[in-house]
C-alpha positions in Angstrom: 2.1 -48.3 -40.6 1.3 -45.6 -42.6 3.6 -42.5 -43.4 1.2 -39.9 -43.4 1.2 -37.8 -39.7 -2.4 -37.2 -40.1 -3.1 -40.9 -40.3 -0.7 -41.2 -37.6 -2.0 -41.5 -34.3 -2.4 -43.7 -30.3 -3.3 -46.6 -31.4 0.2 -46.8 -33.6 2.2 -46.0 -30.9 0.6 -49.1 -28.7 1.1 -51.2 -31.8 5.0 -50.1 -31.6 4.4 -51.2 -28.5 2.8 -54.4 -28.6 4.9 -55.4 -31.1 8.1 -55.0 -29.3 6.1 -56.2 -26.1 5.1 -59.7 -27.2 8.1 -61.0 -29.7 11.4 -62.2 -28.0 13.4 -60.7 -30.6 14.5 -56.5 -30.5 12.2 -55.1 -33.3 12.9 -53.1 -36.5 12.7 -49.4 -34.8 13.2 -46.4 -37.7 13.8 -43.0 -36.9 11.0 -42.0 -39.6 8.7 -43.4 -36.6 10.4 -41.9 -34.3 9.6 -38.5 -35.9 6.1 -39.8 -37.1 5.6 -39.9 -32.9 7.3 -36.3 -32.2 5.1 -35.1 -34.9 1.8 -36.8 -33.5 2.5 -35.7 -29.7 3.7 -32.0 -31.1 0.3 -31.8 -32.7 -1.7 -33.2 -30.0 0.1 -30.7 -27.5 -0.7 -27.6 -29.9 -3.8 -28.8 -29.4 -4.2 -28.9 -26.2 -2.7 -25.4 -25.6 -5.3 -24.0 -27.9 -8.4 -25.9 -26.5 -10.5 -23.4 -24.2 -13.2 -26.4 -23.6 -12.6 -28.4 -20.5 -13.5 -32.0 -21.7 -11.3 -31.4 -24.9 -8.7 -30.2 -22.8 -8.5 -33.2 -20.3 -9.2 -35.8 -23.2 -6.3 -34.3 -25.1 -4.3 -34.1 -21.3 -4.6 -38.1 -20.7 -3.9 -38.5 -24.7 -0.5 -37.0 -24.6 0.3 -38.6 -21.0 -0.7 -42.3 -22.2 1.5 -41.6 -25.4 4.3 -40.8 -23.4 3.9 -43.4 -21.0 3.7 -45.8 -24.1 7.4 -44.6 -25.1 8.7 -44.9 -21.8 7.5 -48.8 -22.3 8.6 -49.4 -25.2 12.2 -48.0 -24.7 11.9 -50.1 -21.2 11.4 -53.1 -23.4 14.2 -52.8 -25.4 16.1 -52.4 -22.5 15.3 -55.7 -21.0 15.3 -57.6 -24.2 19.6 -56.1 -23.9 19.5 -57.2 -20.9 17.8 -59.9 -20.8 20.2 -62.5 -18.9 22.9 -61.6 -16.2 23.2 -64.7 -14.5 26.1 -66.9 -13.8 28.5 -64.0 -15.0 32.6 -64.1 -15.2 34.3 -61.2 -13.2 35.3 -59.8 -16.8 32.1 -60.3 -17.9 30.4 -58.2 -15.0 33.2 -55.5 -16.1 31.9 -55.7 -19.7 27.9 -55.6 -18.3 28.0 -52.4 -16.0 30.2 -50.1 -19.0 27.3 -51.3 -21.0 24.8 -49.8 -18.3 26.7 -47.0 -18.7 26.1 -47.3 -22.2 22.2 -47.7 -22.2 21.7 -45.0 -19.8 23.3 -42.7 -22.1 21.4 -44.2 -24.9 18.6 -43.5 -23.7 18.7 -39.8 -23.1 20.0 -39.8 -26.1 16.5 -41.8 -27.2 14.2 -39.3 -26.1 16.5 -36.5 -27.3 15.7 -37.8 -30.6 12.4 -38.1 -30.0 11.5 -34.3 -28.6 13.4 -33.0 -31.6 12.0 -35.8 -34.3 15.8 -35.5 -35.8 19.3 -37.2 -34.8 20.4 -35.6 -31.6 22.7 -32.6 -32.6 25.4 -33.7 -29.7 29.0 -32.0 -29.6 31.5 -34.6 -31.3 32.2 -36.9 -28.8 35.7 -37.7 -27.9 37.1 -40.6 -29.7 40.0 -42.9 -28.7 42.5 -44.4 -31.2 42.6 -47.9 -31.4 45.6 -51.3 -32.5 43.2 -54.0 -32.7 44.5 -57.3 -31.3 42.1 -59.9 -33.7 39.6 -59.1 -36.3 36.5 -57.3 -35.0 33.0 -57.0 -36.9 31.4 -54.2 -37.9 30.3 -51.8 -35.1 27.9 -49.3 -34.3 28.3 -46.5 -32.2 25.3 -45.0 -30.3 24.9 -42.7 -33.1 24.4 -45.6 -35.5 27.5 -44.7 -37.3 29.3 -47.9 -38.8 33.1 -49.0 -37.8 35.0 -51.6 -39.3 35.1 -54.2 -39.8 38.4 -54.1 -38.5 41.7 -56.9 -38.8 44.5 -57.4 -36.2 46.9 -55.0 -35.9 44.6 -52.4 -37.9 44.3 -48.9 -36.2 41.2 -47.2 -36.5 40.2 -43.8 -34.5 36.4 -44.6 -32.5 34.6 -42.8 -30.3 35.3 -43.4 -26.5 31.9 -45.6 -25.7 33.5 -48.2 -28.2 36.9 -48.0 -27.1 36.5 -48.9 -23.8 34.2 -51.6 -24.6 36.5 -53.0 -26.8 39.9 -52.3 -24.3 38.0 -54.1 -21.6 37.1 -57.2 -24.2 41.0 -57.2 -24.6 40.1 -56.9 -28.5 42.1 -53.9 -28.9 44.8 -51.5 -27.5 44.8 -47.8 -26.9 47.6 -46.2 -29.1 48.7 -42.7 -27.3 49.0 -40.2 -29.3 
């Protein structure tokens, strides 16, 4: 795709979309798109605000609404892909399934938060929980992207709640009270 804004433009969003559509696998997503699209729907609705003719206007109307219904697929995609299979599920497991619900619904407010400002979400910092790991944990990321670990038993680290309790109910790690 290319990098340029004004080469940017519908047809890139559906191949976002078609991409992560028709391969079983969760695709490479970078933020640089992610502002590339802010940037091409900011610029299509600056046009639309400053388009007096009527078939201009409605072109540019049903542009912007098929862009954004385009991201709303996509980011439903992704969704399923995480989700894919929740059959024959353990009690703990079912735990372990709705806190990450939990999780994607925050995600993905978060998702479109970075999308309408084209920028990581400038979010208040979150709380954060400190941890005693009971075995060796790989490297994490949080739903900032930020990297944790990897971590070995008995190693404390301080993470931010959404891990925590993931990682609490996993019975990976403890909460150490302060």
């Amino acid at each position: 795709m290319g990098c340029n804004v004004e080469n940017y433009n519908y047809e890139d969003i559906l191949e976002l979309l078609h991409s992560e559509k028709y391969s079983s696998d969760l695709q490479s997503l970078k933020k640089e798109y992610l502002a590339k699209v802010q940037q091409y729907l900011d610029a299509k609705k600056a046009l639309f605000d400053n388009t007096t003719n009527k078939d201009m206007h409605f072109k540019l109307q049903m542009e912007i609404e098929n862009a954004e219904r385009a991201i709303r697929d996509l980011y439903s995609k992704r969704e399923q892909k995480i989700l894919k299979d929740t059959t024959n599920m353990l009690p703990k497991e079912e735990i372990i399934y709705n806190q990450l619900i939990e999780l994607l619904i925050s995600s993905q407010k978060s998702f479109y938060s970075t999308i309408q400002n084209a920028a990581e979400p400038k979010l208040l910092k979150a709380p954060h929980r400190t941890l005693k790991f009971r075995e060796a944990v790989p490297e994490l990321l949080d739903l900032r992207e930020n990297k944790h670990g990897p971590f070995q038993a008995n190693d404390t680290a301080e993470l931010p709640e959404e891990l925590a309790k993931i990682l609490v109910a996993q019975n990976k790690a403890d909460v150490v009270e302060k």
